[in-house]
N, C-alpha and C positions, 0 to 999 in steps of 0.2 A: 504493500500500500504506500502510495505515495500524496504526503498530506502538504500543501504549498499553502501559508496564512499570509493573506492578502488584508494591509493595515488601510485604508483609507484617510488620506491625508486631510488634517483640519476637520475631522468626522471620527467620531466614538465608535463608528462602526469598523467591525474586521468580520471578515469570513475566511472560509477555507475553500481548495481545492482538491478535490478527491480523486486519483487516478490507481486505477486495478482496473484489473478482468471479471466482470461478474456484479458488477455492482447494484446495478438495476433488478436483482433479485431481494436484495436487501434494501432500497431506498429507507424504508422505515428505521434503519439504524442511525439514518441521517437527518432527519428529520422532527422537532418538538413536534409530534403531535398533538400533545395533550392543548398545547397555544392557538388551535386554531380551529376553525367551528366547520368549514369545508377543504375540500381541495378540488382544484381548476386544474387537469392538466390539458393545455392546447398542443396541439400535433397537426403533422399536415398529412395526405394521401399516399407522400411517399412511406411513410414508416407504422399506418395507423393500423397493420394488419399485423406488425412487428413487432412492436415495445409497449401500442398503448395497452392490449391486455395486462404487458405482464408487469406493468408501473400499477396497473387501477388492481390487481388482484394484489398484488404486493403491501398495496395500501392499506385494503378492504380486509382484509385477514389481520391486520391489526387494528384497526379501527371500525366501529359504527357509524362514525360521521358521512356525509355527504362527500362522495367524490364522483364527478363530473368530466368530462371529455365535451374541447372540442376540436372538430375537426373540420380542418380548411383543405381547398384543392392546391397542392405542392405549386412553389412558383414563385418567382420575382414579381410576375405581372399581378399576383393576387396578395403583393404587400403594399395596399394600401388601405385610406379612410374607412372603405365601403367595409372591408373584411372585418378591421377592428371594431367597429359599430357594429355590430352582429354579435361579438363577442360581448360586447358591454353589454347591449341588449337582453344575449342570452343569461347574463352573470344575472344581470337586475330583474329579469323575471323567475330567476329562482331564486330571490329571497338570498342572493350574494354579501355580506356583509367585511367590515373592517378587518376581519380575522380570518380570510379567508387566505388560501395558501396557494397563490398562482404558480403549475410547474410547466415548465419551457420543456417541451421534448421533440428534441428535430434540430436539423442544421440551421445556419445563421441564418438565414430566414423566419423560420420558428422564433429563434432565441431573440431576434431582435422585435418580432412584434408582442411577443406574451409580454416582456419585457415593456414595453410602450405601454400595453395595458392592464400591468401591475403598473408602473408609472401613474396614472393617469384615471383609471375605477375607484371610484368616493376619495378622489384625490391622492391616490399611494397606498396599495396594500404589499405584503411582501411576496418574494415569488424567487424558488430555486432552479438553477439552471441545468437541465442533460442534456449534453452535446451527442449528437451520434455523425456527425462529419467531422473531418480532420480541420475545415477551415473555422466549424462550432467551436471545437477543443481550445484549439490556440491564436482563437482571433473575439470571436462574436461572445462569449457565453466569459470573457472577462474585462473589465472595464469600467462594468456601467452605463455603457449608450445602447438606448434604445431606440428605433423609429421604423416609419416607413415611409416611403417613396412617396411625392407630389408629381402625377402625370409621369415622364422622363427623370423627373428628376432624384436621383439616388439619396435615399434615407435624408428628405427637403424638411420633416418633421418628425421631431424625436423629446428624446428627454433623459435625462442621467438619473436611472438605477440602479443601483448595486443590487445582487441576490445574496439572500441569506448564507448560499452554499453554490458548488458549482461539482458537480458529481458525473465524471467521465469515465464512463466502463467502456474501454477500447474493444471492447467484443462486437460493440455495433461496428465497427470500422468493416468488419469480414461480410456484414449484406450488400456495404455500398459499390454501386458501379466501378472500374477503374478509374473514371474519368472524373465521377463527382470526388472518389477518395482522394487521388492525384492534386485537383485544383485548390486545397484546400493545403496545397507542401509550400504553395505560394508565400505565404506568410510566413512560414518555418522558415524559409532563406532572407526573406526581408527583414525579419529578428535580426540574422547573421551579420546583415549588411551593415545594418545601422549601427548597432552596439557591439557584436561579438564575430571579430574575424574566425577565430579558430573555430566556433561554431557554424559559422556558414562553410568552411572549409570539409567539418563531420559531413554536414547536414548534407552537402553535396556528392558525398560520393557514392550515393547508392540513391535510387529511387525508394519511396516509402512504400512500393508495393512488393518490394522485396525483403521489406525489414522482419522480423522476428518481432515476436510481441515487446519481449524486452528491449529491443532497440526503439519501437517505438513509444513504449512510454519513457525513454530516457528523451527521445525527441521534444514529444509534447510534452514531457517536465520540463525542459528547456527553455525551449517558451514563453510558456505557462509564467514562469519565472519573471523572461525578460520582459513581460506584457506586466505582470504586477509588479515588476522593479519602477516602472514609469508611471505606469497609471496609479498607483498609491501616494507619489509622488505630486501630481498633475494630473486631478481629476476629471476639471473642468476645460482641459486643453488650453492652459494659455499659455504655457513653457515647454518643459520637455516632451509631454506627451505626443508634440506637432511630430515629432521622427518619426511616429509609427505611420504616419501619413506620406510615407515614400510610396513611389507606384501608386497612389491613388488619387490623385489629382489627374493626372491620365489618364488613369487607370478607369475611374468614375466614370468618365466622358466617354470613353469606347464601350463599356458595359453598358450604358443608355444607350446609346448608337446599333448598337447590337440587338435592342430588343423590336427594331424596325427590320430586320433581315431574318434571312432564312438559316444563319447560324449564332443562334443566341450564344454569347458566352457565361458561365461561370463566371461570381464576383471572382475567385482566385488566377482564372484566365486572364481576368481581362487586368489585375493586379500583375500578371506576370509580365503582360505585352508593356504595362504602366513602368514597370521598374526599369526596364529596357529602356525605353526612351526618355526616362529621369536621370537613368544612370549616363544613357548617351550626352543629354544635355553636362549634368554634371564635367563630363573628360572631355566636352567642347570649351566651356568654360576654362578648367585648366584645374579646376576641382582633384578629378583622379586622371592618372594616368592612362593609354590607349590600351596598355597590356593589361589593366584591371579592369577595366571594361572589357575586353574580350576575355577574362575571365570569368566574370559574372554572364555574359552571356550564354558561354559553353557551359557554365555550371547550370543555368535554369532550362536551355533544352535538353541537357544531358540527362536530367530528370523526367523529363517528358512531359515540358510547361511549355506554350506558347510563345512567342518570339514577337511573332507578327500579327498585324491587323490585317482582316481581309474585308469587316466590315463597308470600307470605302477607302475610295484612291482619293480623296478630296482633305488636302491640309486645311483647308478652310473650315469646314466642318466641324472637325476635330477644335481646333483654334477657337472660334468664335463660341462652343460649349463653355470653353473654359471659366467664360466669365460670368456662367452659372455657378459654377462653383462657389459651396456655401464657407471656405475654409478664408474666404475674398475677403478683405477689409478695405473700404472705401475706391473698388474698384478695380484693386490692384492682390494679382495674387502673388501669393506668398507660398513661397518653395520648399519643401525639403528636398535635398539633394546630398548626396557625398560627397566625403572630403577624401576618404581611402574606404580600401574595402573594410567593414569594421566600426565605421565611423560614418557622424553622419551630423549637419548642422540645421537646424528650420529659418523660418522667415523671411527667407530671401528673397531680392527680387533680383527681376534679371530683364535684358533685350528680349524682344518680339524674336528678334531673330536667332539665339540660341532655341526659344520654346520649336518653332518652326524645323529648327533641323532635327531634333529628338522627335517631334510629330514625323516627320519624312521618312524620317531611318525605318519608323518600325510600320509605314504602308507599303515599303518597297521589297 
């Protein structure tokens, strides 16, 4: 068992993160019961034939209380307003009240809308997080942001809360497709990049569909780590926590772009093509060097991450998205980019013309 205590900065609160095999047969080891009058667990169609029996029987054999499912059709297109207003809806005509115990089960998608609406139902009720994707584990199901998508635009309304607990039993890893497991290593190597060279350097040499259980929960303790090393830090993103924001200021922009084509991407895909052309940008500037950039690039397709956009051949596009971007102050966006591999600075701003050549590089 692998236990990671996440302290929240300027906030009395701390939780823990739970990684083993098997866990989701015991959630009730983790959970005060006795604190709370229902439980809510929301799920989507990918996993609802999977996990949700075996979370609501897990429950229900410890408890009398009310516990409830709901379940959404899987999807980026189905995270937004409409979906969560059904879910309030449904909380407030069952007699939902302040103690009720919202649980997240499903990849970042799941985690970021149940999340919104424990944020958000009679104004904040609490709510524990299970990750069953790689990009849930070590991205979405820690931090605290919640939201969902306006129209196009990626996660345009949201809100910071933390869960009581964040409970990842790596056994769901073995249902998921290669390609949803795969997209989710994205973030595994953007840790690397920003803060920890010799971990991107691990993290690269084998694809995570070839890891051994043990090698991946050393991965996603990894992580797990460097995501609550920052964000316990910088909760509300106005310091360090901007570095985790590598690859996705791009990244954003092509994964909205994408959802008008007949090859939707994966948030991790389109985080992968993102880092590419931040990093390109970066060793245009004079940030890193030409050989550490083709470093990192051999390293994220060697793993069998995306490189390029095929979305559109138009720099324009891409560009003029930009300045939807919600991370923009007064118009002007603001960069994380690296300095070596390892390392990594925010706030930056830069020439039109550097952003342009990092858009070009990775439509060609």
């Amino acid at each position: 068992m692998k236990d990671i205590n996440i302290v929240v900065s300027h906030s009395p609160q701390t939780y823990s993160v739970f990684i083993e095999s098997g866990l989701l047969h015991s959630i009730f080891d983790y959970i005060e019961v006795k604190k709370y009058t229902a439980f809510y667990v929301i799920s989507d169609s990918n996993i609802s034939d999977l996990y949700v029996p075996m979370v609501k029987k897990s429950l229900q054999e410890h408890t009398e209380k009310t516990v409830r499912t709901y379940i959404f059709e899987a999807g980026e297109k189905n995270k937004h307003l409409q979906t969560v207003e059904k879910m309030w809806q449904d909380m407030a005509d069952n007699k939902l009240d302040r103690n009720v115990l919202v649980i997240a089960l499903g990849g970042g998608v799941v985690t970021d809308m149940a999340g919104f609406v424990a944020a958000t139902y009679l104004r904040g009720v609490d709510y524990i997080s299970i990750p069953t994707t790689l990009e849930g584990m070590v991205d979405a199901s820690v931090g605290g942001k919640t939201g969902i998508n306006l129209g196009h635009l990626k996660n345009y309304i949201g809100a910071f809360r933390q869960p009581k607990a964040v409970l990842i039993d790596i056994d769901t890893l073995k249902t998921l497709p290669d390609r949803a497991f795969l997209q989710g290593y994205a973030e595994v190597l953007k840790h690397g990049l920003i803060v920890d060279n010799e971990y991107f350097d691990e993290a690269s040499r084998k694809s995570p569909l070839d890891m051994s259980a043990d090698e991946l929960i050393g991965v996603i303790s990894r992580s797990v780590e460097i995501k609550a090393e920052i964000v316990q830090e910088d909760e509300k993103e106005i310091g360090a926590r901007k570095l985790l924001n590598f690859g996705h200021t791009i990244g954003h922009v092509l994964e909205s772009l994408s959802m008008n084509t007949d090859e939707l991407l994966f948030h991790g895909e389109a985080v992968s093509i993102g880092m590419i052309a931040e990093a390109k940008i970066s060793e245009k500037l004079g940030m890193i060097k030409e050989s550490e950039f083709k470093k990192i690039e051999d390293a994220i397709s060697q793993v069998g991450l995306p490189v390029r956009f095929k979305g559109t051949n138009s720099i324009d596009s891409v560009f003029d998205m930009l300045i939807t971007d919600k991370k923009n102050r007064g118009g002007k966006i603001k960069w994380t980019l690296l300095t070596r591999i390892g390392e990594a600075d925010f706030n930056i701003e830069i020439g039109e013309k550097f952003v342009r050549e990092g858009i070009d590089y990775i439509l060609t």
